[in-house]
N, CA, C and O atoms as CSV, one atom per row, in Angstrom:
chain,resi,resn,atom,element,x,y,z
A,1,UNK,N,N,-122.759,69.599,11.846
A,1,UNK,CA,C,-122.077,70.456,10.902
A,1,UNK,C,C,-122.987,70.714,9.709
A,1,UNK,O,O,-123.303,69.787,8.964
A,2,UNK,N,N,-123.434,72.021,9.509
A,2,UNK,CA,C,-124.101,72.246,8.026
A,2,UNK,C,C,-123.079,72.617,6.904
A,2,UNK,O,O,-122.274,73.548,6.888
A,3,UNK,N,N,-123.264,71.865,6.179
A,3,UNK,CA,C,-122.431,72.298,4.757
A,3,UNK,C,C,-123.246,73.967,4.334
A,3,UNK,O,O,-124.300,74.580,4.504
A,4,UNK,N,N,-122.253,74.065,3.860
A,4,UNK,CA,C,-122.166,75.273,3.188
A,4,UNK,C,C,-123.002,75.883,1.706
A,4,UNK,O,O,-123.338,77.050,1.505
A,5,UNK,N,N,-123.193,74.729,0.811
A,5,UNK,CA,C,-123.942,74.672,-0.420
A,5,UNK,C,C,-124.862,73.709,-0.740
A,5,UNK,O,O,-125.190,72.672,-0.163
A,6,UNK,N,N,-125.067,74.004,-1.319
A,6,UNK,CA,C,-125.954,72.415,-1.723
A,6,UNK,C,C,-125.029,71.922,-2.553
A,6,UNK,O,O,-124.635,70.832,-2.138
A,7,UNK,N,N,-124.610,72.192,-3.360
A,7,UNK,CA,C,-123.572,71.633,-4.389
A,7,UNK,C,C,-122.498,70.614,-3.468
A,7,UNK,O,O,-122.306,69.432,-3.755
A,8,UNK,N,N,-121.900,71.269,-2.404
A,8,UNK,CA,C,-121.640,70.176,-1.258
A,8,UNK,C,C,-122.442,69.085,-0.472
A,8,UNK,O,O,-121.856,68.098,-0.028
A,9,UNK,N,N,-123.794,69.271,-0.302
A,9,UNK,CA,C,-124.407,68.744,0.147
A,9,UNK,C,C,-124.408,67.180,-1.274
A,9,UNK,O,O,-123.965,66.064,-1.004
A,10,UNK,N,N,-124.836,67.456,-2.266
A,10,UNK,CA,C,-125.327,66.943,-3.218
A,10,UNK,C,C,-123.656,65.994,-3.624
A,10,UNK,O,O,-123.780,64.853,-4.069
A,11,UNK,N,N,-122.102,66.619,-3.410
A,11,UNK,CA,C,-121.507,65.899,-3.650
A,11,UNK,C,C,-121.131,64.557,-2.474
A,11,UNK,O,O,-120.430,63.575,-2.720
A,12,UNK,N,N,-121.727,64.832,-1.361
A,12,UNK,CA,C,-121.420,64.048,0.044
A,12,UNK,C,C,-122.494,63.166,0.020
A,12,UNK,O,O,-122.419,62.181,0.754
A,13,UNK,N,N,-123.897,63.383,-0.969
A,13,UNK,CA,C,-124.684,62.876,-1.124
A,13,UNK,C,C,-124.456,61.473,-2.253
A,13,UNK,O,O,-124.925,60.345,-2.101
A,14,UNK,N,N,-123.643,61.939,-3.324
A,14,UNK,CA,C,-123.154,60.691,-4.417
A,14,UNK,C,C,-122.124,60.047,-3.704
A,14,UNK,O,O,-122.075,58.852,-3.996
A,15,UNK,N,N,-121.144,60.457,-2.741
A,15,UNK,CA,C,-120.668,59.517,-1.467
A,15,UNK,C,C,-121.268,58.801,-0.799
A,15,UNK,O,O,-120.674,57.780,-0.452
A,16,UNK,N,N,-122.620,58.990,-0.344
A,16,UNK,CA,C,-123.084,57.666,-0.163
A,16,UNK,C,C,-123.382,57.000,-0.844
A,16,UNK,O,O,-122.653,56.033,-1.062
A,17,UNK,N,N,-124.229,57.107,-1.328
A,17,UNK,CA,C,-124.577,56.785,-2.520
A,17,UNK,C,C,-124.105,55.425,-3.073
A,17,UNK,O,O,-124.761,54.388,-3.173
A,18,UNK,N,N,-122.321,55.753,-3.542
A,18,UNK,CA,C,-121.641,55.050,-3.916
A,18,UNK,C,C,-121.388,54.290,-2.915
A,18,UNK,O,O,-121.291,53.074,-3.086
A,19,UNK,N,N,-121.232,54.877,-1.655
A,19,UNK,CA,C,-121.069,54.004,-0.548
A,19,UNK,C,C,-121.974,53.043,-0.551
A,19,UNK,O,O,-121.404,52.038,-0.127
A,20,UNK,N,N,-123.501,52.716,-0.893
A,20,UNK,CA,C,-124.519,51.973,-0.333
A,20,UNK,C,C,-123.910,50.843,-1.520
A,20,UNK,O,O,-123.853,49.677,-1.132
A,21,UNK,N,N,-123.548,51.074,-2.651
A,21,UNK,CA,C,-123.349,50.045,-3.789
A,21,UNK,C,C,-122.350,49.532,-3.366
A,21,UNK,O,O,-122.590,48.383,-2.997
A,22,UNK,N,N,-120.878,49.949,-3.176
A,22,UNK,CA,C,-119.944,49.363,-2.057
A,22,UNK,C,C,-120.464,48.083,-1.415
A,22,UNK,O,O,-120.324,46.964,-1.909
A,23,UNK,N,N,-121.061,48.347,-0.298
A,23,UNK,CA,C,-121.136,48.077,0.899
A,23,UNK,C,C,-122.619,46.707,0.094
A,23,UNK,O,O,-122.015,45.670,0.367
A,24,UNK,N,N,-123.236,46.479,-0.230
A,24,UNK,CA,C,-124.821,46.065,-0.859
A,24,UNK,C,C,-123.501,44.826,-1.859
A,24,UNK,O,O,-123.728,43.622,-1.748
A,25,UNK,N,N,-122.831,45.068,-2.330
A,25,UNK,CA,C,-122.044,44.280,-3.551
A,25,UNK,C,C,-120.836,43.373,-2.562
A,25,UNK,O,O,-120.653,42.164,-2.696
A,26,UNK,N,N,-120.141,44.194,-1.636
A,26,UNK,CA,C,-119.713,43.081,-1.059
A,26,UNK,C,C,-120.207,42.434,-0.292
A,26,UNK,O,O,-120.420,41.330,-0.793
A,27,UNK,N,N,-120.638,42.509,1.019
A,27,UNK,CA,C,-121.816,41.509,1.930
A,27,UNK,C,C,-122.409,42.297,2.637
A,27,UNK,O,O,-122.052,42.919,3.638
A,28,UNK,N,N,-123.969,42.230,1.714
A,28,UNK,CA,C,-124.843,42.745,2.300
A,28,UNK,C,C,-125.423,42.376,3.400
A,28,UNK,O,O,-126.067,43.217,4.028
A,29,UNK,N,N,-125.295,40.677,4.000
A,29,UNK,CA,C,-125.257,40.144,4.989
A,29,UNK,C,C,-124.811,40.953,6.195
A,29,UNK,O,O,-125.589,41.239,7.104
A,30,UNK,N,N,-123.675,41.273,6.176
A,30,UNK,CA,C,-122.767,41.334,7.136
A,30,UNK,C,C,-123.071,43.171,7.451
A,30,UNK,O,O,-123.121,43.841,8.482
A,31,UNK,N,N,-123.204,43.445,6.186
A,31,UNK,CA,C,-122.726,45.274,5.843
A,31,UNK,C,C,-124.292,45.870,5.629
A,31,UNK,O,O,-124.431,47.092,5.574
A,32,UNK,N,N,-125.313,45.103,5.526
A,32,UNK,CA,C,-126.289,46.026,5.671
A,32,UNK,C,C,-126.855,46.934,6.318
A,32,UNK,O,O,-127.802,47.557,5.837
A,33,UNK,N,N,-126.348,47.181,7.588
A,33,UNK,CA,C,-126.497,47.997,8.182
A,33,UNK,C,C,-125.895,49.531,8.195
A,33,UNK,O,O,-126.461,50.550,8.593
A,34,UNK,N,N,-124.403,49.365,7.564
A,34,UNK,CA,C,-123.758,50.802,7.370
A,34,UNK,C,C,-124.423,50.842,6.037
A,34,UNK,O,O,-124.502,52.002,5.634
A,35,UNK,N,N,-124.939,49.944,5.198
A,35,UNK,CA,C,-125.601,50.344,3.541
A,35,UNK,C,C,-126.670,51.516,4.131
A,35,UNK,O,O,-126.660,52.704,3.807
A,36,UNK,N,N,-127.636,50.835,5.127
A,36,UNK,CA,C,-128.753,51.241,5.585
A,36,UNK,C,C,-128.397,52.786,5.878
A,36,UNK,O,O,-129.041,53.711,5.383
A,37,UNK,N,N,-127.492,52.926,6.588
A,37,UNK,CA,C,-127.474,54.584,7.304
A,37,UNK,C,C,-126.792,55.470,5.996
A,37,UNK,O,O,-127.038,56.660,5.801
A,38,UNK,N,N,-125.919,54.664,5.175
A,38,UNK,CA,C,-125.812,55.443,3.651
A,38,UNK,C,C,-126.280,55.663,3.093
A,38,UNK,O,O,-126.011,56.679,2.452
A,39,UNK,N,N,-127.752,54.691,2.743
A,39,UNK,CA,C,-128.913,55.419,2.092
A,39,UNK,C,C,-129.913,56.431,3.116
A,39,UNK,O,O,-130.424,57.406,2.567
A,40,UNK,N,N,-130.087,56.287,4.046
A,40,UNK,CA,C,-130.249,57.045,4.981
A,40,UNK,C,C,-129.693,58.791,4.637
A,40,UNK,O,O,-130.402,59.636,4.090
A,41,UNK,N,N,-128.676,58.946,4.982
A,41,UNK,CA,C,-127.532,60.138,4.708
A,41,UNK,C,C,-127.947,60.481,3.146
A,41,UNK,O,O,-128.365,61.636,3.083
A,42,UNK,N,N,-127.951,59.923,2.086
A,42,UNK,CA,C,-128.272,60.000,0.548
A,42,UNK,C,C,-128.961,61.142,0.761
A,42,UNK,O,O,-128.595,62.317,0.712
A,43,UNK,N,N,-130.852,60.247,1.198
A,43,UNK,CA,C,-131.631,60.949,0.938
A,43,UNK,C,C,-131.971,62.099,1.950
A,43,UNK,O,O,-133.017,62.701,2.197
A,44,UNK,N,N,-130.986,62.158,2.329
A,44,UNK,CA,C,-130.957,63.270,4.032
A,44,UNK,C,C,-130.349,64.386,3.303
A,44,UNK,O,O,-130.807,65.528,3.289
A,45,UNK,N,N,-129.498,64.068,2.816
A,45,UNK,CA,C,-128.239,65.858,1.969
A,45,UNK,C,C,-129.052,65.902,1.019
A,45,UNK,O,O,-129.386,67.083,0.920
A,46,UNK,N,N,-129.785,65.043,-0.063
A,46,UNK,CA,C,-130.050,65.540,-0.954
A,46,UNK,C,C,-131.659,66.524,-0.308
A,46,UNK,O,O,-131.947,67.637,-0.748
A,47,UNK,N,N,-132.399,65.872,0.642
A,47,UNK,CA,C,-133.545,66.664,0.736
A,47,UNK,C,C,-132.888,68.052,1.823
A,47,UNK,O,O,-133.670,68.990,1.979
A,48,UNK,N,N,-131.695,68.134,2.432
A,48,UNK,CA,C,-130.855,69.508,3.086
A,48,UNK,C,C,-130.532,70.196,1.828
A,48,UNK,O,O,-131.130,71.263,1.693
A,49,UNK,N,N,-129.503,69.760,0.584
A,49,UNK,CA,C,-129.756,70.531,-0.489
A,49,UNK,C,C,-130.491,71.191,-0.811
A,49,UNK,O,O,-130.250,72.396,-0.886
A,50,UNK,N,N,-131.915,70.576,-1.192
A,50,UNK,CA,C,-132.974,71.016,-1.739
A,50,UNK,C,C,-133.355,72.588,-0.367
A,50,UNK,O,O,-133.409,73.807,-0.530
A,51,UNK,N,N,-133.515,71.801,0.725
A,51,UNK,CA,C,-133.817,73.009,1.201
A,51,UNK,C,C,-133.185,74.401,1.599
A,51,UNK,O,O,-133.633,75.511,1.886
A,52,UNK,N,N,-131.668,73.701,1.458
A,52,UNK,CA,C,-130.968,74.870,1.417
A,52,UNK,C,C,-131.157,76.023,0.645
A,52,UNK,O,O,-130.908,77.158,1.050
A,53,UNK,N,N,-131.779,75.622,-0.935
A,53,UNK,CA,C,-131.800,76.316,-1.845
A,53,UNK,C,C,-133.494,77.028,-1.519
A,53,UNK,O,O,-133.589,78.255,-1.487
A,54,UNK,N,N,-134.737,76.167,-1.296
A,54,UNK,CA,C,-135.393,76.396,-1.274
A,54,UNK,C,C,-135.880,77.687,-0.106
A,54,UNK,O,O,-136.477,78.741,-0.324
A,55,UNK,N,N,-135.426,77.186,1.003
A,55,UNK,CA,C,-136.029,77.858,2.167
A,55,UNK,C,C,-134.823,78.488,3.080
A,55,UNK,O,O,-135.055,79.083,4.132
A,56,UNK,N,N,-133.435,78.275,2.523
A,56,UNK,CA,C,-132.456,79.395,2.794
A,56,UNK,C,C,-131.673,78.386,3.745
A,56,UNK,O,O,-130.477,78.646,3.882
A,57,UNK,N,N,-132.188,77.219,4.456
A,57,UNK,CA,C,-131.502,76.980,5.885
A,57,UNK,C,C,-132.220,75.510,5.914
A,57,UNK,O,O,-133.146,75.284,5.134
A,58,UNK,N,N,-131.852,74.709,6.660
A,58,UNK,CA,C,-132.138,73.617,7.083
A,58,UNK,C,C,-132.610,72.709,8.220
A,58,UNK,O,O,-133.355,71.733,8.300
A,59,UNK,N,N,-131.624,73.673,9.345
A,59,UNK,CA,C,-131.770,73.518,10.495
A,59,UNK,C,C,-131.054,71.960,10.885
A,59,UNK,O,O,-130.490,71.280,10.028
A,60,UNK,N,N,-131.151,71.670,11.892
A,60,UNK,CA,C,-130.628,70.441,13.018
A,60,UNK,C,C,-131.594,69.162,13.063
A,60,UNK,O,O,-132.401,68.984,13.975
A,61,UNK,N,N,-131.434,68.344,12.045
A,61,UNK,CA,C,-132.576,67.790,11.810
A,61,UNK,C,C,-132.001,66.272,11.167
A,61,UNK,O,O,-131.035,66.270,10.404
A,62,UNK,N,N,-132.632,65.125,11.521
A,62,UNK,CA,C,-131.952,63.812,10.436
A,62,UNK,C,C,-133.610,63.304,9.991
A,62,UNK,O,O,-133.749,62.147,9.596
A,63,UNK,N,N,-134.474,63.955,10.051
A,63,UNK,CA,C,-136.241,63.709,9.886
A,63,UNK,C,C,-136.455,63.943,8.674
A,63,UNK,O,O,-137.011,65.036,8.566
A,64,UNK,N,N,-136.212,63.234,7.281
A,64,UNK,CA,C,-136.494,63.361,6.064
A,64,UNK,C,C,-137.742,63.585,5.802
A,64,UNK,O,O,-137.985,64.635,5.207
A,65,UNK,N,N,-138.505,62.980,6.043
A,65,UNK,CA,C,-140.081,63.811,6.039
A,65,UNK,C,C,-139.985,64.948,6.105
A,65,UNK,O,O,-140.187,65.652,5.116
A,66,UNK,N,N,-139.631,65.473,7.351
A,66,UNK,CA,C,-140.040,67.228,8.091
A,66,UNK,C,C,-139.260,67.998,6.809
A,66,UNK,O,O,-139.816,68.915,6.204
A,67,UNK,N,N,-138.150,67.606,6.525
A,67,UNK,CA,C,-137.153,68.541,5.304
A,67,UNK,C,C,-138.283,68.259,3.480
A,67,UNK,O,O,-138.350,69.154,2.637
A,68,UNK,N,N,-139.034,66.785,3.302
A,68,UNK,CA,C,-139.285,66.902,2.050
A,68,UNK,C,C,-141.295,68.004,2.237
A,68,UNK,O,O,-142.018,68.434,1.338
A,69,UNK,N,N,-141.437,68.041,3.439
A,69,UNK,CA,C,-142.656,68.225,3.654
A,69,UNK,C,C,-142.278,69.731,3.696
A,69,UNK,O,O,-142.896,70.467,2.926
A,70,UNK,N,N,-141.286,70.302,4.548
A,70,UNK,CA,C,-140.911,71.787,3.880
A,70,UNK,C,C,-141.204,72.228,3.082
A,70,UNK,O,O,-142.194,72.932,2.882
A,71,UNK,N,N,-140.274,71.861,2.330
A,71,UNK,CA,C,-139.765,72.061,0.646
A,71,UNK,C,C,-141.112,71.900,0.109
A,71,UNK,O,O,-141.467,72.849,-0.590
A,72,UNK,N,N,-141.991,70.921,0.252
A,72,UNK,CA,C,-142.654,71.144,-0.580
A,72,UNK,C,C,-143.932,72.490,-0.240
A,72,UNK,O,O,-144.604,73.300,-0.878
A,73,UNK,N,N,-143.721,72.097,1.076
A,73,UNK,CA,C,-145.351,73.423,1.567
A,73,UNK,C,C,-144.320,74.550,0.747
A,73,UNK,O,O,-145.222,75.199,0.218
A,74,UNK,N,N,-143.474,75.000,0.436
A,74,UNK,CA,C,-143.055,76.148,0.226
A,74,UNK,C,C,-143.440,76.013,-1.039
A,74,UNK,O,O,-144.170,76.949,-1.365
A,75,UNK,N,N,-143.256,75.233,-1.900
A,75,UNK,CA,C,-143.954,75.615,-3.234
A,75,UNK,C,C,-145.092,74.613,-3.507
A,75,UNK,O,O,-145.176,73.922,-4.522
A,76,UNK,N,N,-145.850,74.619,-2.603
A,76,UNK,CA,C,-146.794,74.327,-2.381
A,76,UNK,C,C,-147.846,73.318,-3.455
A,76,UNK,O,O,-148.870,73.383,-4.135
A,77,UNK,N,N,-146.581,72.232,-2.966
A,77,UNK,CA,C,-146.535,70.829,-3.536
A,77,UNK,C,C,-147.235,70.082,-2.687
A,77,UNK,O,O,-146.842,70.301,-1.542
A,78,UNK,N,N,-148.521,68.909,-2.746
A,78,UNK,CA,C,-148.600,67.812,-1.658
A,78,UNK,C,C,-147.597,66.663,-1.684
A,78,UNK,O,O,-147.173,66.135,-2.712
A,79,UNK,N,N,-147.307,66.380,-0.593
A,79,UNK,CA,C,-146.698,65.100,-1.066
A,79,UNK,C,C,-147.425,63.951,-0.527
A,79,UNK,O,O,-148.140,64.220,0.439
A,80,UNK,N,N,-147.416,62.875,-0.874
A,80,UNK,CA,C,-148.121,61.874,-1.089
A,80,UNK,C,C,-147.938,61.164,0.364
A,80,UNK,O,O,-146.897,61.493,0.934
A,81,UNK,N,N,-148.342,60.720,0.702
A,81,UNK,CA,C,-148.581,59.755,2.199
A,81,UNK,C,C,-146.969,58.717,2.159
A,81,UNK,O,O,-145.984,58.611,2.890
A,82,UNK,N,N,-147.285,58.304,1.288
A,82,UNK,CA,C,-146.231,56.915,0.851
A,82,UNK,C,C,-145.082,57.435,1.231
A,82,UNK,O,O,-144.404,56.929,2.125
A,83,UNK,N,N,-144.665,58.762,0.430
A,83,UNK,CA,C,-143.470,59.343,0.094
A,83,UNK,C,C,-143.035,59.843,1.873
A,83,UNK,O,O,-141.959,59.587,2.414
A,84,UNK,N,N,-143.977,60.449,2.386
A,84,UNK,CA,C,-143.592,60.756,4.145
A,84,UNK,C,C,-143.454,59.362,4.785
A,84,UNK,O,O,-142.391,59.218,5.388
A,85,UNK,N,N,-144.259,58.334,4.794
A,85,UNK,CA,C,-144.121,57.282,5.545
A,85,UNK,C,C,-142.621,57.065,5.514
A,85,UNK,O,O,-141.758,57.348,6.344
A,86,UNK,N,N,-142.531,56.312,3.978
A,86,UNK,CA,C,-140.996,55.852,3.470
A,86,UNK,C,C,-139.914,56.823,4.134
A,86,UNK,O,O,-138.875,56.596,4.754
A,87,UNK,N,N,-140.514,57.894,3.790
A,87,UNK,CA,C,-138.897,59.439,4.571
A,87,UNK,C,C,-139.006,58.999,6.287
A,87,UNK,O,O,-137.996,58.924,6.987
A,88,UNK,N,N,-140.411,58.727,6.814
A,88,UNK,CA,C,-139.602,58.618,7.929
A,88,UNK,C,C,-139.260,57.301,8.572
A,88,UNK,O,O,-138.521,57.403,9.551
A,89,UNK,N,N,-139.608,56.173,8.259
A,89,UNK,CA,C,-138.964,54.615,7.796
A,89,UNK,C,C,-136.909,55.005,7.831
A,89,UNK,O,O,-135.832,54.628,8.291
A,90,UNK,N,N,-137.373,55.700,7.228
A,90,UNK,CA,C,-135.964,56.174,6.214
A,90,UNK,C,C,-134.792,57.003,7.682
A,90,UNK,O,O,-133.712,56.841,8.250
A,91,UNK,N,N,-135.700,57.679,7.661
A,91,UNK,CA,C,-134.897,58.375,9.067
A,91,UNK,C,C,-134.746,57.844,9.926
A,91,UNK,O,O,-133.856,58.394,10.576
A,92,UNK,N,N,-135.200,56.802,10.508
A,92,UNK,CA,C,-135.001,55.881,11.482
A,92,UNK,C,C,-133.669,54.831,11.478
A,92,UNK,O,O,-133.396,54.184,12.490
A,93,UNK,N,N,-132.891,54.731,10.270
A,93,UNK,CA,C,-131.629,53.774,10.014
A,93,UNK,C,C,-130.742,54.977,10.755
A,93,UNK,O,O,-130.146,54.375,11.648
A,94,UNK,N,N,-130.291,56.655,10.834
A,94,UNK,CA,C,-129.371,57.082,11.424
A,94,UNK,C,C,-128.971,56.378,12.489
A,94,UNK,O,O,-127.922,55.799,12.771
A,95,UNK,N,N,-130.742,56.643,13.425
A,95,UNK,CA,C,-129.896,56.063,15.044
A,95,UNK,C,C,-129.860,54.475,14.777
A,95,UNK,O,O,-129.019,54.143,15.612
A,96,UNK,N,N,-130.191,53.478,14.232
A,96,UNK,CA,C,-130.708,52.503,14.368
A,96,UNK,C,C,-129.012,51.890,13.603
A,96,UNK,O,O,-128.543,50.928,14.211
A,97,UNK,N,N,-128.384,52.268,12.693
A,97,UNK,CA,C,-127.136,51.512,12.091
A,97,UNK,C,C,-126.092,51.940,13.307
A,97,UNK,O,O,-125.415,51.105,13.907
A,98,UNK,N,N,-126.057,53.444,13.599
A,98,UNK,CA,C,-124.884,53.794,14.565
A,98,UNK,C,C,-124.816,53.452,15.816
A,98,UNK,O,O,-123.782,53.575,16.473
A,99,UNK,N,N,-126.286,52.828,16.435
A,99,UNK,CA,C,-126.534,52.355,17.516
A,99,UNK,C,C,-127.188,51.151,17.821
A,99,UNK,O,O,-127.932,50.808,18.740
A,100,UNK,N,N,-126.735,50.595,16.834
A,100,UNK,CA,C,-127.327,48.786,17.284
A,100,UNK,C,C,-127.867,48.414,17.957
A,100,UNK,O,O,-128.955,47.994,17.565
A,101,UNK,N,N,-127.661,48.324,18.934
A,101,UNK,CA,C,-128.419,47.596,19.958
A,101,UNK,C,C,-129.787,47.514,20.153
A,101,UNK,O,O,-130.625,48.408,20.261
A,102,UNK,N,N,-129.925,45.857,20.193
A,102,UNK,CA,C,-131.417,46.143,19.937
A,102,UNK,C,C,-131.618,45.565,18.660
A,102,UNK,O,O,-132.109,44.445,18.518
A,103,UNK,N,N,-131.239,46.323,17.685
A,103,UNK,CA,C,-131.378,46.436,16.425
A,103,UNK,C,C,-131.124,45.375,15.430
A,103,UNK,O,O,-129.910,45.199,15.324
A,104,UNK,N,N,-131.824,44.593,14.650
A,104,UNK,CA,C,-130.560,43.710,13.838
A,104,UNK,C,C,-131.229,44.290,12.104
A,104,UNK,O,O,-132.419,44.254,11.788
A,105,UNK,N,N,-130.070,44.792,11.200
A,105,UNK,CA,C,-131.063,45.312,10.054
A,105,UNK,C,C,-130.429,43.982,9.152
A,105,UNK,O,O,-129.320,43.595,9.519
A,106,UNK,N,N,-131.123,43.205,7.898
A,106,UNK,CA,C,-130.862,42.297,7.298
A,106,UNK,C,C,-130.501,42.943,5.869
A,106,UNK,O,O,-130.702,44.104,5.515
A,107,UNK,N,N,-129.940,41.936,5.169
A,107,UNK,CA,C,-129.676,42.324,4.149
A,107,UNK,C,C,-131.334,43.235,2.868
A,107,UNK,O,O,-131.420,43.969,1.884
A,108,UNK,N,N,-132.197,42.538,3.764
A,108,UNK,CA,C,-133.494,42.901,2.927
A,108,UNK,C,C,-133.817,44.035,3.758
A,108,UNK,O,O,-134.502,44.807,3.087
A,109,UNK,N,N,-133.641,44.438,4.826
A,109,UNK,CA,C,-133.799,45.697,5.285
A,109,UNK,C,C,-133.029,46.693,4.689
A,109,UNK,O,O,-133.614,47.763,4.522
A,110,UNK,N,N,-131.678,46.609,4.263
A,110,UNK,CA,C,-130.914,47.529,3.524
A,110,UNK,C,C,-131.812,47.686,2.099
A,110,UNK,O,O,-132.586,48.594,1.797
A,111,UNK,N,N,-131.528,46.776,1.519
A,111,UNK,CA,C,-132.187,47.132,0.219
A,111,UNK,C,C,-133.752,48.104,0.400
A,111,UNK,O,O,-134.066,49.087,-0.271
A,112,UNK,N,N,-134.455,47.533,1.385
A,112,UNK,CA,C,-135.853,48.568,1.331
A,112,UNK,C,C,-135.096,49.820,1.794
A,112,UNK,O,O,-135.261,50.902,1.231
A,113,UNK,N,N,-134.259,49.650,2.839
A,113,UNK,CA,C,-133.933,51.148,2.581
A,113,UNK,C,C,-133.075,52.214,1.613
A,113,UNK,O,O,-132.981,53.431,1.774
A,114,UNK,N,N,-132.584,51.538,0.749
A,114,UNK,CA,C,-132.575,51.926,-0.646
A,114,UNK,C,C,-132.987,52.375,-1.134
A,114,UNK,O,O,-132.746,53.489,-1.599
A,115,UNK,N,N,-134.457,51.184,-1.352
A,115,UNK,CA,C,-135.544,51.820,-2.138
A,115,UNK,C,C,-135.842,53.014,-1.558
A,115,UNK,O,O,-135.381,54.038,-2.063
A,116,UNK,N,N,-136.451,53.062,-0.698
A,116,UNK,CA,C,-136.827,54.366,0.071
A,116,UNK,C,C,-136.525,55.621,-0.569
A,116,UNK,O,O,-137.104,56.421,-1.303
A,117,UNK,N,N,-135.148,55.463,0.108
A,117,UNK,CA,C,-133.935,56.420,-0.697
A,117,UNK,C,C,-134.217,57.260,-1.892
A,117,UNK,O,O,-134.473,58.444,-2.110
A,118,UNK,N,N,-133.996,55.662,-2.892
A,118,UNK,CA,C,-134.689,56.365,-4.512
A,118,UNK,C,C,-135.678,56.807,-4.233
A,118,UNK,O,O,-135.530,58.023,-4.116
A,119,UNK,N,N,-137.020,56.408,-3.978
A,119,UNK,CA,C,-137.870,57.072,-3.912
A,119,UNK,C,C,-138.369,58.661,-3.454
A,119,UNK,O,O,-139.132,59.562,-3.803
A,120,UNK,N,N,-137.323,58.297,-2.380
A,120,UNK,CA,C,-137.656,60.058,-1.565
A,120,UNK,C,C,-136.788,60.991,-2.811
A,120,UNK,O,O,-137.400,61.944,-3.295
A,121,UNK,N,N,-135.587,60.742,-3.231
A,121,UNK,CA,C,-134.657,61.369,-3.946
A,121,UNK,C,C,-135.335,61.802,-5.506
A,121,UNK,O,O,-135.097,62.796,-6.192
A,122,UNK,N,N,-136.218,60.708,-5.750
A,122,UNK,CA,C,-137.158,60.513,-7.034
A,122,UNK,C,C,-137.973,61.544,-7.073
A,122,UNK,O,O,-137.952,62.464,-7.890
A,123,UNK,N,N,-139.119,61.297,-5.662
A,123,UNK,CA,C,-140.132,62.909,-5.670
A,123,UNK,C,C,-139.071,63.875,-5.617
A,123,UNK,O,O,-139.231,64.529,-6.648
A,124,UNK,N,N,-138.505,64.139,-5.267
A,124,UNK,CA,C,-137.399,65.545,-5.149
A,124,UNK,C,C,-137.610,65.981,-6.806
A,124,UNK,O,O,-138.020,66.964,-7.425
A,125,UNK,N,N,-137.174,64.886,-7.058
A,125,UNK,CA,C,-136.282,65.588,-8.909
A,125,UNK,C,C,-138.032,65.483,-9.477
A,125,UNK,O,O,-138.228,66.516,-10.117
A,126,UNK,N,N,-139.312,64.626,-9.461
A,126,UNK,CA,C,-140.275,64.388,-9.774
A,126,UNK,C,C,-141.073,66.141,-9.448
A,126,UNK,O,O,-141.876,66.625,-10.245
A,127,UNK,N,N,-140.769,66.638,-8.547
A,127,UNK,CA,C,-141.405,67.996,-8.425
A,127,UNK,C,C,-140.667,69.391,-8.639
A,127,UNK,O,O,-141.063,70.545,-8.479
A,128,UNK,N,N,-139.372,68.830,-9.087
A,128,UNK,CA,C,-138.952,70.053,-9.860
A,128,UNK,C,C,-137.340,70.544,-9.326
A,128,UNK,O,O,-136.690,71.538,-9.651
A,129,UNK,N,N,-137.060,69.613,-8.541
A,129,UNK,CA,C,-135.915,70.111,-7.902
A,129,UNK,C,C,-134.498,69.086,-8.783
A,129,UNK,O,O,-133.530,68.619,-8.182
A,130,UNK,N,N,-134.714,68.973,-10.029
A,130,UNK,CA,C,-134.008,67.964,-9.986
A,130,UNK,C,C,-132.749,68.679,-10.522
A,130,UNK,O,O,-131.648,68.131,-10.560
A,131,UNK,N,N,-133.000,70.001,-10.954
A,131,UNK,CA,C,-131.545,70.852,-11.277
A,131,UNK,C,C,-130.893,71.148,-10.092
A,131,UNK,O,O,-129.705,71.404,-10.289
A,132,UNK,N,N,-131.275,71.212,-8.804
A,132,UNK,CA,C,-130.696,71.650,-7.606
A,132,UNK,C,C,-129.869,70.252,-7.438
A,132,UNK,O,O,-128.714,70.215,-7.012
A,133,UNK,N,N,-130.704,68.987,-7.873
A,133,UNK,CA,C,-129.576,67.762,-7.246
A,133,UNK,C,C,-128.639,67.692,-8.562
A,133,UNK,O,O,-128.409,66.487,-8.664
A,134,UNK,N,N,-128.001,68.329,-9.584
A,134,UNK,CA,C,-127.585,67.564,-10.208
A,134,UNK,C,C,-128.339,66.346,-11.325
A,134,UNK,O,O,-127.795,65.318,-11.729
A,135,UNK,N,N,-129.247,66.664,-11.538
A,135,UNK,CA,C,-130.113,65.452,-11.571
A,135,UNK,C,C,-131.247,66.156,-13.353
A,135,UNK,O,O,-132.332,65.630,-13.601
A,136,UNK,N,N,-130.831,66.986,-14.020
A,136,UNK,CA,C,-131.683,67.523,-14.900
A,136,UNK,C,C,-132.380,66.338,-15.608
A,136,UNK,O,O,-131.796,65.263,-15.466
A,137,UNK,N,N,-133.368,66.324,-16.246
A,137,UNK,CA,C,-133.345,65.511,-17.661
A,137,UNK,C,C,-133.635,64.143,-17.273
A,137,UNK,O,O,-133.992,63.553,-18.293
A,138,UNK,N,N,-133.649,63.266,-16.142
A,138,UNK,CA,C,-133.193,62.032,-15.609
A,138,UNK,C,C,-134.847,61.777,-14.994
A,138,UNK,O,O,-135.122,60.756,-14.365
């Protein structure tokens, strides 16, 4: 399902969001794994936002890299090695929380993927998009 705005995108985005603090505050033990795919989702709408606005469309995609590496060739931003690694680190909790198996993510795996999160969400607003997230001034 593609949302419709970014402004939607960006409010489903502070749903996780809030969700990852939720979920990280009561047992991260137990719950790190749905934390994991919430920060996951975060930095997924907020970099679909961005491109919604940027490049019109988004496409069928949960590859945070491929969406921040867009956005940026379009205004023809580099982005830094770190920042793609982490996005696609990052993209890897979708299938990996909803499909376990296999899988075990720890409470310290949630939190790096957090970080991540901020980080990918950080270059966003760090190269200029930070009025598209909601995010001016910050």
């Amino acid at each position: 399902m593609q949302l419709s705005n970014a402004q939607e995108l960006v409010a489903a985005a502070e749903r996780d969001a809030r969700a990852c603090s939720v979920l990280m505050n009561s047992d991260p033990d137990y719950l790190g794994g749905q934390a994991s795919f919430h920060a996951q989702q975060r930095a997924e709408k907020y970099a679909k936002a961005v491109a919604l606005e940027v490049l019109g469309s988004y496409g069928r995609t949960h590859q945070i890299d491929d969406l921040v590496e867009a956005v940026a060739q379009a205004k023809e931003i580099e982005v830094p090695e770190e920042i793609l690694d982490h996005a696609a680190q990052l993209s890897a909790y979708v299938t990996m929380a909803r499909y376990p198996a296999g899988f075990e993510i720890s409470a310290e795996d949630a939190r790096e993927a957090i970080a991540y999160s901020d980080e990918v969400v950080g270059f966003l607003v760090d190269i200029g998009f930070g009025k598209i997230l909601g995010m001016e001034g910050e």
